[in-house]
N, C-alpha and C positions, 0 to 999 in steps of 0.2 A: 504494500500500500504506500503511497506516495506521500509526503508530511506536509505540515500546512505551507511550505513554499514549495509545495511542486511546481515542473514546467509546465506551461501554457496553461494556467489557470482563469476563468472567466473572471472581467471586471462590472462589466454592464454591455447594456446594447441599445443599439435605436432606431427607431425605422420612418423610412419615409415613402411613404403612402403614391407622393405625386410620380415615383419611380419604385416603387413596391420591392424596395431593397431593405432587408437587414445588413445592419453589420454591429457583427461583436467585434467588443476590445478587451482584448487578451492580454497577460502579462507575462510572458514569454518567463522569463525567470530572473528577480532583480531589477525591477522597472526597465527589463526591455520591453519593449509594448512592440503591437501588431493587431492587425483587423483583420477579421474574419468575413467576409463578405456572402450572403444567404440570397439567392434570388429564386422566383417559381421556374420551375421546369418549364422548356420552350414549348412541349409536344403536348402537358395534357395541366389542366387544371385541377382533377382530381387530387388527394392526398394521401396518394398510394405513394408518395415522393415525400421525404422528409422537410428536403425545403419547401415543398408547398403548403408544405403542414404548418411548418414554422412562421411563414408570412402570413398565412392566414390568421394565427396567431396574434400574431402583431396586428392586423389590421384589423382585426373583430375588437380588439381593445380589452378584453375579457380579462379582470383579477381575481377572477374567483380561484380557489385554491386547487384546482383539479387543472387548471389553465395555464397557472402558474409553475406547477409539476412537471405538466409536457412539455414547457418549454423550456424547463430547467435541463428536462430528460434528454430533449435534443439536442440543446447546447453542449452536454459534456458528452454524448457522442461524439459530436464535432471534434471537441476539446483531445478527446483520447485519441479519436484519430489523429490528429497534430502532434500529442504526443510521441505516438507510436512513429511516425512520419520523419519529423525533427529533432526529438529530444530536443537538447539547451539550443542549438541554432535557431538564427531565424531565418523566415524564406531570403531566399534573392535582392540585393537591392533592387527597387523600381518595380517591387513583384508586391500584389496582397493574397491573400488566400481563397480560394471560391471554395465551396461548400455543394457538393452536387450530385446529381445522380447521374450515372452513366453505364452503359451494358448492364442495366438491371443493380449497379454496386453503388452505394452511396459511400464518397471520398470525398477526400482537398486537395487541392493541388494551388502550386500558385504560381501566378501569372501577371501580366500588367494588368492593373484598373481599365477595363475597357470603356471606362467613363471620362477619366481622366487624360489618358495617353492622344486625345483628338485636340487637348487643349493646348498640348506641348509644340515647340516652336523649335527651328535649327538656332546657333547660338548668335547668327547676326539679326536674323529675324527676334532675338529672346533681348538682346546686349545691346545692338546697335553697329555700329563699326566706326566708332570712335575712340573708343577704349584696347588698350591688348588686350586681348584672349589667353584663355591658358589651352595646354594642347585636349585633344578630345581622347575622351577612354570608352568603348565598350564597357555596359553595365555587365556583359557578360564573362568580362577579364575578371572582377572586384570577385572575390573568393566571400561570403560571410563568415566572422569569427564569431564561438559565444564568447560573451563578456560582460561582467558588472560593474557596477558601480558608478555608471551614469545615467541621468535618465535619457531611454531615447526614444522620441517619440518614433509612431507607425514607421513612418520613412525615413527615418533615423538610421544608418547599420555604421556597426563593429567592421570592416573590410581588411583583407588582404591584398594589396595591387602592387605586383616585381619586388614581391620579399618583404614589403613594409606594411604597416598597419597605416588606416585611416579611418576619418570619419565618413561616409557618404550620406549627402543628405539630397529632400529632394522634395517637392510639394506634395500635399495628402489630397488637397481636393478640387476639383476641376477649375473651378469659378477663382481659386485665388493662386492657382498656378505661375502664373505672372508676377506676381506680387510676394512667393514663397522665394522666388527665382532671383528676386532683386537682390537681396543680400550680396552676389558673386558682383553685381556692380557696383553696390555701395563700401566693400572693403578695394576692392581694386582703386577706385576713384578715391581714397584717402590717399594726403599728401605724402607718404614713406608711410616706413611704420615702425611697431613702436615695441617694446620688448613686454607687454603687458598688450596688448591686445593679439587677436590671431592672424595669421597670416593670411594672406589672399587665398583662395584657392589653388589647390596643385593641379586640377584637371577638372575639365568639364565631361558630364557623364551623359552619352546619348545611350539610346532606347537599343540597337542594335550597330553591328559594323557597318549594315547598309544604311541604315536610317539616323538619321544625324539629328532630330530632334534631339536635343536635350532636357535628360529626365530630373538632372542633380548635377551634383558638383562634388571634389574631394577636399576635405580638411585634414588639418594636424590632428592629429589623435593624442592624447595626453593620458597615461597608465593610469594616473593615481586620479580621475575623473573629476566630478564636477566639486565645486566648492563642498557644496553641502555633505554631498558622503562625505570627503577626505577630513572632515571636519568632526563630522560623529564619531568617524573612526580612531580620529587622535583623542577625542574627549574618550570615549570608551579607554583607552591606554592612559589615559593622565599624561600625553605629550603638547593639548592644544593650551598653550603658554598666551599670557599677554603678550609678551616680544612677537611673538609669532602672529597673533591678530592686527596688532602694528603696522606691524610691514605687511598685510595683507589690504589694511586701511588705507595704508599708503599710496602701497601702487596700483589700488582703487582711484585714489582721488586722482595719480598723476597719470592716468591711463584715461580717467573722463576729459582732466585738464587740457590732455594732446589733442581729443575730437574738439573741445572748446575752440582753441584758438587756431583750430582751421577750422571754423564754423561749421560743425557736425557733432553728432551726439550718438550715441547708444539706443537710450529709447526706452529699454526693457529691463534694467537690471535686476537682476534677482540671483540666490546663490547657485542656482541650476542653470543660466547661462554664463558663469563662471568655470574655467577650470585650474586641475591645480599640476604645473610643472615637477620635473621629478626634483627640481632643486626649490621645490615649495615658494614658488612664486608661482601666482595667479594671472590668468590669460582672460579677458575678456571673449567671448562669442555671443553669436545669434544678432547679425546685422540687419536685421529684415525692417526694423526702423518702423512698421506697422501695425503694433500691436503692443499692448500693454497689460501687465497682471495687476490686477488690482488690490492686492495683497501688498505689493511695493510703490506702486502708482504713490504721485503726490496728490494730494486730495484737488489740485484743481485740476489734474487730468481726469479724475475720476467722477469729477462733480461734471466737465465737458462730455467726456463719454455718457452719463446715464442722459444728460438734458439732451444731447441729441438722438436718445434710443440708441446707441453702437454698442457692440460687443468687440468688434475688433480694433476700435481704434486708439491710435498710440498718441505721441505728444504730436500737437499739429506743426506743418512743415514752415507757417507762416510767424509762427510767433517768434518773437525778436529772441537773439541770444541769453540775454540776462534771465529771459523766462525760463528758457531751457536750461539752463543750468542750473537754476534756482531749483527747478522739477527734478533735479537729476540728484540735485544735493539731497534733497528728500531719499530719492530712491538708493542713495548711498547708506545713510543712517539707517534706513530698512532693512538692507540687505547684511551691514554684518551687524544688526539685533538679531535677523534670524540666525545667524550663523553660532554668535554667541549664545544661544540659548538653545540651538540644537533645533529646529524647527522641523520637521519633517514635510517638503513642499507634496509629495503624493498624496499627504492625508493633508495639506489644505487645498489639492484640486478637486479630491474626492467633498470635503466636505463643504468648502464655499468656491469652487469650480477658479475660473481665469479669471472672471469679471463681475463677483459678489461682491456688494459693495456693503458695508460693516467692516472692515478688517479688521485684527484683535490690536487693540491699541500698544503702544511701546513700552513695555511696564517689566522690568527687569527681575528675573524670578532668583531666590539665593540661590540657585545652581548655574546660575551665569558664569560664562566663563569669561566677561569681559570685565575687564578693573575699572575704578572709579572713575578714572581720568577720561576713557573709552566709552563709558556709560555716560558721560555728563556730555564726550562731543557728540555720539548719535543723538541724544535729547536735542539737541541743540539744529542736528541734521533733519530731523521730524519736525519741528514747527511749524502751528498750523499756516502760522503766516508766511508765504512765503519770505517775504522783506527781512523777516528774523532769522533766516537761516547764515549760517557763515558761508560765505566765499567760499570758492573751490583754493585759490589762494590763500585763506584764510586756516583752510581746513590743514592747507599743506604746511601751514608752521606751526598748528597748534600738535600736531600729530607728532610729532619728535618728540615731544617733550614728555610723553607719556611713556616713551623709554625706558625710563626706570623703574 
């Protein structure tokens, strides 16, 4: 029997009616995630087919507890079959899982989204031709590795490409395809770069050798993964030190400082688009400048977000610099309260999702691992006003002194 973290265990599902698709999200093992995707059989409507069973399911709306059963029942069919399939890997990059019946056999297999892959674009068509390109790689060369301790979302993968690891990322859904893909031109189009933020991309990832749409792009891979694990994991060992927070502060602040003064910003910080170097220094990622978690949001991105109804939108592109940094100073003192207090970001997607607006206010519990001096500057970095926040300047010379 499998223990409470087995591989590819069910998280939730959702369906949507107006295209009569389920898809489960699964958690492959260690917040790797992946979808499951459920559609009706082409040939018969009947529910002689499990996925018809299962949409029907969904679509009748039914909680009664016999309703609830079958569709538990079905899903971890699914489930085991992935199991049995994958073990700890995950499919393909640029692949999701179908769920389906065929020669009379009900399987998974996985494949491209054939919802998505109509949206995707070759890279001057996606970029432009204004900017360098990086070279183009077959999704089919990119090996998947298992691995933990980042989170990574659907289209997220662990990759092996010519002996080395990478991250491969790539858009989840049709309609913001475009807009997942910007990233690769908004780190290219930064003036140099910077030993705290990530690197451009190494390769851009098409669909096939003949077909040059591009599905993704390859990143730096970093062992010891994102902020937040490497972080539980020193506190779990009584290694995660104030010096150590410090300098994580630091080249926080001087790694927002660099996009400052070449008028650009981050957007999104939180400790899950951080990662952590083997020589424990912190990398910024996740350029996509689009979106926002409301968990670190400063409360006037998050008061724009609700009044315009958005769920995805991040700091707007028109507001003067001083605004943005000021917003970002915020999302600075956010991100290492969570970090010093051990926050667990999966159990606040689960529980108040990307864009729940209540966050748990900044209130420092005795098990903190940040010292006084660190706890008084993030107070200081949450202010509701923004005008009362310090400087990113500001930040950079009060931040030494806590050194000792």
């Amino acid at each position: 029997m499998l223990s409470k973290t087995q591989k590819w265990s069910f998280i939730s599902d959702f369906y949507e009616p107006h295209i009569r698709r389920v898809t489960l999200q699964i958690d492959i093992e260690k917040c790797n995630y992946t979808t499951i995707i459920v559609e009706p059989h082409p040939s018969s409507g009947g529910d002689e087919f499990l996925e018809n069973r299962l949409v029907k399911l969904h679509s009748d709306g039914l909680d009664t507890e016999a309703a609830v059963q079958e569709r538990n029942k079905i899903t971890e069919r699914i489930t085991s079959l992935c199991r049995a399939k994958y073990g700890r890997s995950a499919p393909p990059f640029g692949s999701v899982v179908y769920a389906f019946t065929a020669n009379g056999k009900f399987q998974v297999m996985d494949l491209p989204d054939h919802r998505l892959t109509p949206a995707l674009k070759t890279a001057p068509e996606t970029f432009g031709t204004d900017i360098p390109l990086p070279p183009l790689v077959s999704r089919a060369q990119l090996k998947p590795v298992a691995g933990i301790g980042q989170f990574l979302p659907s289209q997220t993968r662990l990759v092996e490409y010519q002996g080395k690891l990478h991250i491969a990322k790539g858009p989840i859904y049709p309609q913001r395809a475009m807009l997942d893909l910007s990233e690769v031109k908004n780190l290219i189009s930064l003036p140099g770069r910077h030993p705290n933020i990530i690197d451009p991309p190494a390769a851009l990832i098409t669909l096939s050798e003949t077909d040059e749409r591009v599905c993704g792009f390859l990143t730096t891979y970093h062992a010891n993964g994102n902020l937040e694990f490497y972080a539980r994991k020193l506190r779990r060992e009584g290694k995660l030190t104030p010096k150590l927070l410090v300098k994580w502060a630091l080249q926080l602040v001087d790694a927002v400082s660099f996009l400052a003064q070449h008028q650009s910003f981050h957007g999104d910080l939180k400790p899950d688009n951080i990662v952590v170097t083997e020589n424990e220094d912190i990398v910024l990622i996740d350029f996509t400048r689009l979106f926002t978690t409301f968990v670190t949001a400063s409360p006037e991105v998050r008061k724009l977000c609700t009044h315009l109804g958005g769920t995805t939108l991040g700091i707007p592109l028109h507001w003067p610099m001083e605004s943005i940094t000021q917003s970002e100073v915020y999302s600075i003192g956010r991100t290492l309260y969570l970090v010093c207090e051990g926050v667990e970001m999966a159990k606040v997607y689960r529980e108040m999702g990307w864009t729940q607006d209540g966050a748990f206010p900044t209130v420092f519990s005795a098990k903190s691992s940040a010292p006084p001096e660190l706890q008084k500057i993030i107070s200081l970095c949450v202010s509701p006003d923004p005008s009362q926040r310090p400087s990113l300047e500001a930040l950079a010379k009060m931040l030494p002194r806590t050194r000792s």
